[in-house]
Backbone as CSV, one residue per row, in Angstrom:
resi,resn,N_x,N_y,N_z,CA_x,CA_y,CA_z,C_x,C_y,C_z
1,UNK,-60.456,120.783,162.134,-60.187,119.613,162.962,-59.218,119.957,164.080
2,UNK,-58.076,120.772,163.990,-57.085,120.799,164.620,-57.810,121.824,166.285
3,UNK,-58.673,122.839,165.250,-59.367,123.781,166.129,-59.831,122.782,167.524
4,UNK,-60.552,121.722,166.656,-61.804,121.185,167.832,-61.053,120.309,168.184
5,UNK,-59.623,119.781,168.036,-58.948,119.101,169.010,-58.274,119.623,170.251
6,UNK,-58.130,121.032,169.879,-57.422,122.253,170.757,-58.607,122.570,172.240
7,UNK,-59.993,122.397,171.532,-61.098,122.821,172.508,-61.346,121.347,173.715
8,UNK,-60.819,120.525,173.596,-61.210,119.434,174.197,-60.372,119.257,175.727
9,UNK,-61.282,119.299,176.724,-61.256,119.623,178.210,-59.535,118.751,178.592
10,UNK,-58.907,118.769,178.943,-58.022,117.700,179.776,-58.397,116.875,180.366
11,UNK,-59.215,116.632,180.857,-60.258,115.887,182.027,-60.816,114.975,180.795
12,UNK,-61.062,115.493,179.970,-61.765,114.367,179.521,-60.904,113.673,178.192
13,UNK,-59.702,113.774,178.132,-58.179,113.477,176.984,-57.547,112.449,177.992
14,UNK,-57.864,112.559,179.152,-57.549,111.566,180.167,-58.371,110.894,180.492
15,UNK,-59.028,111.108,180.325,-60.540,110.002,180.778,-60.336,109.074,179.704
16,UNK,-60.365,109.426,178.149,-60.116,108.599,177.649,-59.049,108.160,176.901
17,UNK,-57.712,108.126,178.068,-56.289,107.425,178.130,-56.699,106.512,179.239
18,UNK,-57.443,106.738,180.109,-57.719,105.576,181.052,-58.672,104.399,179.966
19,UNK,-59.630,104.951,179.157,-60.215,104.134,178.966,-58.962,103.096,177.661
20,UNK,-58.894,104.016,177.288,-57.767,103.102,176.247,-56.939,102.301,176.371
21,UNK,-55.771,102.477,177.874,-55.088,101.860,178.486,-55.404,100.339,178.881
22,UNK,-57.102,100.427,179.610,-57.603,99.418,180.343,-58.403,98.601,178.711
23,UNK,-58.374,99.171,178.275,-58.672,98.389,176.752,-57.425,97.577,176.074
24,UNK,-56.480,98.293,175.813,-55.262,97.727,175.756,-54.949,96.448,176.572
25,UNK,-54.978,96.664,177.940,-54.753,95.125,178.849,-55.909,94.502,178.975
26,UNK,-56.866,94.824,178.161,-58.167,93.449,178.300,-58.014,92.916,177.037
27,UNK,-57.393,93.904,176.054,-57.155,93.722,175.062,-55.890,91.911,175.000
28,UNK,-54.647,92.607,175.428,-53.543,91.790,175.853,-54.025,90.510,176.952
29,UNK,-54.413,90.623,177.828,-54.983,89.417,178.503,-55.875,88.656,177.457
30,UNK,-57.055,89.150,177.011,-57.474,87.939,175.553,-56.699,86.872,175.151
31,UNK,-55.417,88.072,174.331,-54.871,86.921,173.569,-54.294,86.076,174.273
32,UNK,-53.712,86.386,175.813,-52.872,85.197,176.733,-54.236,84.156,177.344
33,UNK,-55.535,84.941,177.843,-56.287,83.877,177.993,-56.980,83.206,177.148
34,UNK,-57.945,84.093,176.406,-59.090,83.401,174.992,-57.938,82.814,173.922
35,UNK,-57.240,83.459,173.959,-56.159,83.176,172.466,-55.255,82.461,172.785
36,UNK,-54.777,82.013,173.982,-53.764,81.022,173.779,-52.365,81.451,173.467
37,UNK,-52.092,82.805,173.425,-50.813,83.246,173.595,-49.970,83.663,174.867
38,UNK,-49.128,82.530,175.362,-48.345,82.982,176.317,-47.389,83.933,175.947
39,UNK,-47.612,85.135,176.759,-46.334,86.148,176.684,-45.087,85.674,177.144
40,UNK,-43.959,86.629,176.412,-42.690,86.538,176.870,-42.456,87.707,178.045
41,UNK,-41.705,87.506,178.588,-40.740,88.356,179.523,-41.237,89.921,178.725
42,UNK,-40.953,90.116,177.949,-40.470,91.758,177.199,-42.472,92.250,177.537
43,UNK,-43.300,90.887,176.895,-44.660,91.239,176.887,-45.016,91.574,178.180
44,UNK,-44.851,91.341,178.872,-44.949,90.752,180.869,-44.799,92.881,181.025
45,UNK,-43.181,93.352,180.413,-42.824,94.721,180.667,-44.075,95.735,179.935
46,UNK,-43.977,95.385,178.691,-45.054,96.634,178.017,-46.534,96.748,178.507
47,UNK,-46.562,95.863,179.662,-48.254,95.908,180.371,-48.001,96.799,181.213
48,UNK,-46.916,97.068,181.931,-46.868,98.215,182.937,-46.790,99.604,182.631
49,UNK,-46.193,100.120,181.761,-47.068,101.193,181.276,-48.521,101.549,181.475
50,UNK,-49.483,100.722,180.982,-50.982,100.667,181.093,-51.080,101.345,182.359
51,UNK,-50.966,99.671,183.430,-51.068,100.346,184.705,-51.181,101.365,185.360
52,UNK,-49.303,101.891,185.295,-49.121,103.177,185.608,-49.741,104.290,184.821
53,UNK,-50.109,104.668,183.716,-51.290,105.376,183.256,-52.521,105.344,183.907
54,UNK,-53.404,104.137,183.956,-54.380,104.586,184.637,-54.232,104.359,186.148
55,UNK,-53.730,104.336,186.663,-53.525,105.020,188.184,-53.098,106.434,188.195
56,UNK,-52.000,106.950,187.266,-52.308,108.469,186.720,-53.704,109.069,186.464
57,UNK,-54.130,108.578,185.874,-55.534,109.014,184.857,-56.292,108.820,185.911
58,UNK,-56.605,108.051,186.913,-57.307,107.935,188.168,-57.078,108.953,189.419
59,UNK,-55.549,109.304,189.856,-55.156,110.414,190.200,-55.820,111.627,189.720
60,UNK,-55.756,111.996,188.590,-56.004,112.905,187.919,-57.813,113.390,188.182
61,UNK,-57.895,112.648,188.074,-59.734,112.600,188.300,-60.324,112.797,189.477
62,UNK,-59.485,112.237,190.469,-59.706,112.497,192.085,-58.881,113.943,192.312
63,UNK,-57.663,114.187,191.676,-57.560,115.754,192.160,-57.074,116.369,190.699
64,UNK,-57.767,117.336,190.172,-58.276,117.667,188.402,-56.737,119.321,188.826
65,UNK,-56.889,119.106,190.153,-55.561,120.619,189.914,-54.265,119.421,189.500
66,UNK,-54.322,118.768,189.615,-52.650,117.639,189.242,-53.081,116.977,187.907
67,UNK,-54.012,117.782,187.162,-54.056,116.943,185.663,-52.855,117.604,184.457
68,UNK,-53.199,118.829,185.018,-52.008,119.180,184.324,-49.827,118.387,184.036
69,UNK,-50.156,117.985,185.708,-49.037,117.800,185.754,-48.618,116.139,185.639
70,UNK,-49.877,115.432,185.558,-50.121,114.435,185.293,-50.161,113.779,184.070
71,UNK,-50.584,115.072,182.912,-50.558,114.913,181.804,-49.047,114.791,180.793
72,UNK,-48.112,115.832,181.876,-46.889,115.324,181.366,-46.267,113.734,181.931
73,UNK,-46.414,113.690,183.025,-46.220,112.226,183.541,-46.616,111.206,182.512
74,UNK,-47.861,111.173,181.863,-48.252,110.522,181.165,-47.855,110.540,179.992
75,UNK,-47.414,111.540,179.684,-46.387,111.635,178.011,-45.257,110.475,178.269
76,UNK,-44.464,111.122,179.282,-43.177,110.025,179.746,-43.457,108.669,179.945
77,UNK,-44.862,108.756,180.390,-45.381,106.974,180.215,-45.435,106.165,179.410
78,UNK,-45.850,107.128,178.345,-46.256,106.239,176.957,-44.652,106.176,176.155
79,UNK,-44.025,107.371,176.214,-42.506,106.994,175.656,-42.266,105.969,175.810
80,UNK,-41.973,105.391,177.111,-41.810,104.565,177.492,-41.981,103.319,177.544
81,UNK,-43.499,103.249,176.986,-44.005,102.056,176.705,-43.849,102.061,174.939
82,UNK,-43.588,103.095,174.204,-43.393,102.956,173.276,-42.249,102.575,172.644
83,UNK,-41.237,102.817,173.714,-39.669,102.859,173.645,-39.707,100.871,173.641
84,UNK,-40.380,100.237,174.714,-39.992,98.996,175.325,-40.908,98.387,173.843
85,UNK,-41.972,98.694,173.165,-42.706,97.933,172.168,-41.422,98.013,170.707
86,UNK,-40.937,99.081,170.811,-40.293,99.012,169.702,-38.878,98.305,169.866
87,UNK,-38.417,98.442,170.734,-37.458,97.628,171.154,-37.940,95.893,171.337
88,UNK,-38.796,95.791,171.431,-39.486,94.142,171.266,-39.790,93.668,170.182
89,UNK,-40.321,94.899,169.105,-40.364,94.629,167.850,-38.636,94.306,167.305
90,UNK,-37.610,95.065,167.432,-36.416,95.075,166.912,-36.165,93.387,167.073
91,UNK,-36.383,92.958,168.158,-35.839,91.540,169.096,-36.495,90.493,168.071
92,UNK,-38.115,91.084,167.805,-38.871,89.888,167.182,-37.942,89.405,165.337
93,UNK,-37.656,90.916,164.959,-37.064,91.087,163.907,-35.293,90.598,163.722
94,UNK,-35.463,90.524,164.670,-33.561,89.912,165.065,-33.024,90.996,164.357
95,UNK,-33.194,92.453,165.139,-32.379,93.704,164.225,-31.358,93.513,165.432
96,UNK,-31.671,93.676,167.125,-30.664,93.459,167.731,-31.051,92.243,168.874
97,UNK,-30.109,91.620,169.817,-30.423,90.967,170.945,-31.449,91.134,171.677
98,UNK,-32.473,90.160,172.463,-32.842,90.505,173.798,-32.196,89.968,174.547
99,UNK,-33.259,89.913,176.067,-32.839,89.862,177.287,-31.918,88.549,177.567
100,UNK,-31.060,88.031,177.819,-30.832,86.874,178.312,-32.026,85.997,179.067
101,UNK,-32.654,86.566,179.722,-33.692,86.134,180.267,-34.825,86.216,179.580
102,UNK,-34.939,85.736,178.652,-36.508,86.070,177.880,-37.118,84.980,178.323
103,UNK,-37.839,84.644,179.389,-38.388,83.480,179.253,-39.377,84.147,180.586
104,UNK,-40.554,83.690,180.169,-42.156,83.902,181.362,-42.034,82.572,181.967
105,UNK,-41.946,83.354,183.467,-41.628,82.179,184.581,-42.941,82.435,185.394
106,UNK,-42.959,81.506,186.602,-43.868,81.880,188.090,-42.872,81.218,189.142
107,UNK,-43.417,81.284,189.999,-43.207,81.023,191.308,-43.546,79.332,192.441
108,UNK,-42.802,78.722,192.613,-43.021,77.487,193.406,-42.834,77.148,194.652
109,UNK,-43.096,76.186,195.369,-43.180,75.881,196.596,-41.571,75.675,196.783
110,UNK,-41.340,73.944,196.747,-40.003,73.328,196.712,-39.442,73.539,195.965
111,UNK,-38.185,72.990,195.990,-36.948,73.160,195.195,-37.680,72.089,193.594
112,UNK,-38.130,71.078,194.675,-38.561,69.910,192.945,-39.641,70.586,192.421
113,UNK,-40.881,71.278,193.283,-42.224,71.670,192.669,-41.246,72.481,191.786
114,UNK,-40.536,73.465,191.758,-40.139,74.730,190.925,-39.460,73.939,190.106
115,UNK,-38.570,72.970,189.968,-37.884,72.692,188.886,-38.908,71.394,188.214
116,UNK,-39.836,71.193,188.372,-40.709,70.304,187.884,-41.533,71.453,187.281
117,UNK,-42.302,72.354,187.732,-43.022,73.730,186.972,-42.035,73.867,185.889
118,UNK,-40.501,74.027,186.388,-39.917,74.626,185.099,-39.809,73.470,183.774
119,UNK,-39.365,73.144,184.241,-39.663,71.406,182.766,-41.146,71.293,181.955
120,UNK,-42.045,71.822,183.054,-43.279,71.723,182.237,-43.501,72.868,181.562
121,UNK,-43.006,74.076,181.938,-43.528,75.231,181.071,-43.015,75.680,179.704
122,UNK,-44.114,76.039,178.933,-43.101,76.287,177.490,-42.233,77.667,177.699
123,UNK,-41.618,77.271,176.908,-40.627,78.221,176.424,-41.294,79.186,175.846
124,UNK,-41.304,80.544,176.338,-41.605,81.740,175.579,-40.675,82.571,175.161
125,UNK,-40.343,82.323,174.054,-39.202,83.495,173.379,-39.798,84.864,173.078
126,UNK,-38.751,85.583,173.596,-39.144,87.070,172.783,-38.617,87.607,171.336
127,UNK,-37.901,86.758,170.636,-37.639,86.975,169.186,-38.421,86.469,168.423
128,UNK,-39.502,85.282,168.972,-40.419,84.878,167.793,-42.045,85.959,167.780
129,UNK,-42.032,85.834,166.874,-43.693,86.573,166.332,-44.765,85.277,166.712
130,UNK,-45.438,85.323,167.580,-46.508,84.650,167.561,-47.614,84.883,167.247
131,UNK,-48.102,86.073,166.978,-49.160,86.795,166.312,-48.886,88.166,165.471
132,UNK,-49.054,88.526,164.141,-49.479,89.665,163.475,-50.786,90.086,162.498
133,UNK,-51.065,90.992,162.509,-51.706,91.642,161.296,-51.295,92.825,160.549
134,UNK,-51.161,92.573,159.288,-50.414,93.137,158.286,-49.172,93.437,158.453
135,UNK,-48.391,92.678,158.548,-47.053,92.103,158.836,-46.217,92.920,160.461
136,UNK,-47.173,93.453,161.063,-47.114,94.257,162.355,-47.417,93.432,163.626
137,UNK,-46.429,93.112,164.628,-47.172,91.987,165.460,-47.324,92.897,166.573
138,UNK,-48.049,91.795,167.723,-48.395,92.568,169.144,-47.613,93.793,169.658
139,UNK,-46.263,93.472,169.427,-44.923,94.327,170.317,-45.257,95.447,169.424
140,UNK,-45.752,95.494,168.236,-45.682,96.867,167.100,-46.648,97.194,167.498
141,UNK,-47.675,96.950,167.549,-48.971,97.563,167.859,-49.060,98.104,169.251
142,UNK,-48.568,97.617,170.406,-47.995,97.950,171.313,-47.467,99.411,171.525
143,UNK,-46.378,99.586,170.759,-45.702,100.619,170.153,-46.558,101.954,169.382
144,UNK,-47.185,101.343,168.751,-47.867,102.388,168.101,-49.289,103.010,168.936
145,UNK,-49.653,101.868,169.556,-50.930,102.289,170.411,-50.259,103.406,172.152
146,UNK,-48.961,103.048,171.995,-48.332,104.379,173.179,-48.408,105.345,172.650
147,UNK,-47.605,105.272,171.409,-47.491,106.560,170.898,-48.345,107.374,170.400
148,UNK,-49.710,106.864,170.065,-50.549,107.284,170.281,-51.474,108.116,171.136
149,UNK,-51.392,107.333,172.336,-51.698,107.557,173.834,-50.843,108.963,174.354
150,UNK,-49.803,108.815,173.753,-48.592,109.664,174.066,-49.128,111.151,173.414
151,UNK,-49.172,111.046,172.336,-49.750,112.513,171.607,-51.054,112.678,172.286
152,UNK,-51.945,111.867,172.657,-53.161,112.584,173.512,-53.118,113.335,174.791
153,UNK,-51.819,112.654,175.873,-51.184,113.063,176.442,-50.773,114.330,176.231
154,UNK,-50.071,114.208,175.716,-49.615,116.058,174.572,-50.430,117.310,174.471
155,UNK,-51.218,116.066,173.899,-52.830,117.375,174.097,-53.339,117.609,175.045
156,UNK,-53.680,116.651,175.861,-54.024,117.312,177.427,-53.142,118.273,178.305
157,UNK,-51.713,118.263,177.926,-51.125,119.058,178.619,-51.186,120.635,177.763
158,UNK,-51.392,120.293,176.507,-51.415,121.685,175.687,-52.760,122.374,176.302
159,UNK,-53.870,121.358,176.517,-54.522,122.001,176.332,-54.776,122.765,178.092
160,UNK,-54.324,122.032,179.274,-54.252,122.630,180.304,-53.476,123.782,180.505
161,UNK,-52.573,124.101,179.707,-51.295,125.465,179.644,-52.503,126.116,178.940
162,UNK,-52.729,126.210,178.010,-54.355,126.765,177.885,-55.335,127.491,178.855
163,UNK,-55.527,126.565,180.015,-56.752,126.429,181.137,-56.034,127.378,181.756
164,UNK,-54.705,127.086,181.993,-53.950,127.725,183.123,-53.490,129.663,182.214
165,UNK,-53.706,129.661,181.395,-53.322,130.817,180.836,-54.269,132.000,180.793
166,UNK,-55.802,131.161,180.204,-56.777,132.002,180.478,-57.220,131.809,181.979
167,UNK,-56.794,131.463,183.371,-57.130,131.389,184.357,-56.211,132.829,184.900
168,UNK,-55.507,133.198,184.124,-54.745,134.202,185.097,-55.096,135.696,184.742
C-alpha cells in the first residue's frame, strides 16, 4: 500500500485536493442552505482555507513546474485550517474562550436598515454544537478533513522531491 501511494503523480494528489476542498464547501454550504444551519463567525474562517487551496491546486495545474512548491503551500494550508477547526472545536467544548465577536453579521444600507437587520438576525454562537455525528461536530470534522488534506499534501510534495531527483 505504502509502495502505490509513493507511485502516485503530484498532479494528480492535487487534483484531488481540489476536488475535495470544493466538496468540503458544497459540502458546508448544504448545511447553511438545504440544512438550515447558520454559521458562526469561526465557521465563516474555516471556509477559507478551501478557497485558498483550490486556487493553489488550480495554479498548480496551469503551471505543473510550481506543483512542487505549491504542494508545500498547501501543507501550510491545511495546518491551518486544521489549527482554526480544532480551535472551534475547543470553543464548542468550552475547553477555552472564543472570539468576542462570535456572531455572523452582513452588511446594510442606513444606520436603521443595519440596526433593524441586526435585531432580526439570530444569534450565531460559536460555543454551541449545532450539528454532530458520533459525538464529533462540523468544527471536528473540519479539522480532521484538513488534516487529512494536509498529509496528501505531504505526499505530493514527497512525491515531487522524487520527480525532481530522478530528473537530475
Amino acid at each position: 500500500m505504502k509502495r502505490a501511494l509513493e507511485n502516485i503523480p503530484p498532479h494528480y494528489l492535487i487534483g484531488f485536493i481540489f476536488i475535495a476542498s470544493a466538496a468540503t464547501l458544497l459540502g458546508a454550504y448544504g448545511f447553511e442552505y438545504a440544512g438550515g444551519l447558520a454559521p458562526c463567525q469561526l465557521c465563516y474562517y474555516q471556509r477559507l482555507p478551501y478557497f485558498a487551496a483550490m486556487l493553489l491546486c488550480g495554479t498548480a495545474w496551469l503551471r505543473p513546474g510550481l506543483a512542487h512548491g505549491i504542494s508545500a503551500a498547501l501543507m501550510a494550508v491545511f495546518l491551518a485550517g486544521a489549527g482554526l477547526g480544532a480551535y472551534h472545536s475547543g470553543v464548542e467544548w468550552h475547553w477555552w474562550a472564543g472570539p468576542a465577536s462570535c456572531v455572523a453579521g452582513g452588511s446594510g444600507g442606513s444606520v436603521e436598515d443595519l440596526m433593524a437587520q441586526i435585531l432580526a438576525a439570530p444569534i450565531v454562537r460559536c460555543d454551541e454544537i449545532p450539528w454532530s455525528l458520533l459525538g464529533i461536530s462540523l468544527a471536528g470534522y473540519n479539522s480532521l478533513i484538513s488534516a487529512g488534506l494536509m498529509a496528501l499534501a505531504a505526499l505530493a510534495f514527497a512525491s515531487g522531491m522524487k520527480e525532481q531527483k530522478h530528473a537530475v
